[in-house]
C-alpha positions, 0 to 999 in steps of 0.5 A: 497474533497478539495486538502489539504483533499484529500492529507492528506487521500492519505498520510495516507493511505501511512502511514498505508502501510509503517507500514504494510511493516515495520510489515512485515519485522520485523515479519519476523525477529523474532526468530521464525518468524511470518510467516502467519502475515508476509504475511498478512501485505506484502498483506495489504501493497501493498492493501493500496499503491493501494487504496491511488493511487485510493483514488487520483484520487477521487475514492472509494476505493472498499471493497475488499482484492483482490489485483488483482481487484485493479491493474487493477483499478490502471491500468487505472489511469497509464497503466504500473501498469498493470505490477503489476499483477503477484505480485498482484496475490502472495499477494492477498491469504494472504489477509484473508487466514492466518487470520483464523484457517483453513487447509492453508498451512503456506508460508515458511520463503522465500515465506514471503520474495517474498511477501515482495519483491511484496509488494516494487514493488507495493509501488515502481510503486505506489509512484511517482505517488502520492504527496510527503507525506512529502511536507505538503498539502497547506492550502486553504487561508493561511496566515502564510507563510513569504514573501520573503526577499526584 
């Protein structure tokens, strides 16, 4: 994959994460609050933020929920995201726990909001490790960039 490609699927996996804390946050607000699908999104967000710095470093990322899995891949990419792990465990049970009908136990409006706080500490350690999602990829080749003023 070229670099304006690769960027670009590291961007989008960062958009899909960001939407997911954004989802979290606002099922959490609701009256009353969402709470299974708040903490699914809290899991899917700090999964994506993962699997963009793997995504960066020319990996697969695997086909997996298990949060803890990727951190320790993520781990050897940058060793200190090894810190992660504790988050990566409370995260990692809402990945497909909370999406089925089974005897789960609903997480209290406080639990979503831990959850929520280990997904921005995963999003938090995991972004300045990628490119700036706002600083466009450049193209291989372009040619409509303006020369500087004389």
């Amino acid at each position: 994959m070229d670099d304006a490609n690769l960027r670009e699927s590291v961007r989008q996996w960062m958009e899909i994460a960001d939407g997911d804390l954004r989802s979290a946050e606002a099922l959490l607000d609701l009256e009353p609050p969402e709470l299974r699908a708040a903490a699914f999104h809290c899991q899917q967000a700090g999964e994506k933020y993962l699997k963009a710095l793997l995504v960066l470093h020319g990996q697969d990322p695997p086909y997996t929920h298990d949060l803890k899995l990727l951190v320790t891949g993520a781990s050897v990419i940058d060793a200190s995201l090894s810190s992660l792990a504790t988050d990566a465990a409370s995260l990692t049970p809402y990945g497909t726990g909370t999406r089925y009908p089974r005897p789960t136990r609903v997480p209290s409006p406080d639990e979503v909001r831990d959850l929520l706080q280990a997904a921005r500490r995963i999003r938090d350690a995991v972004r300045p490790l990628l490119p700036d999602p706002n600083e466009p990829a450049e193209e291989a080749g372009s040619t409509d960039t303006e020369p500087p003023d004389a």
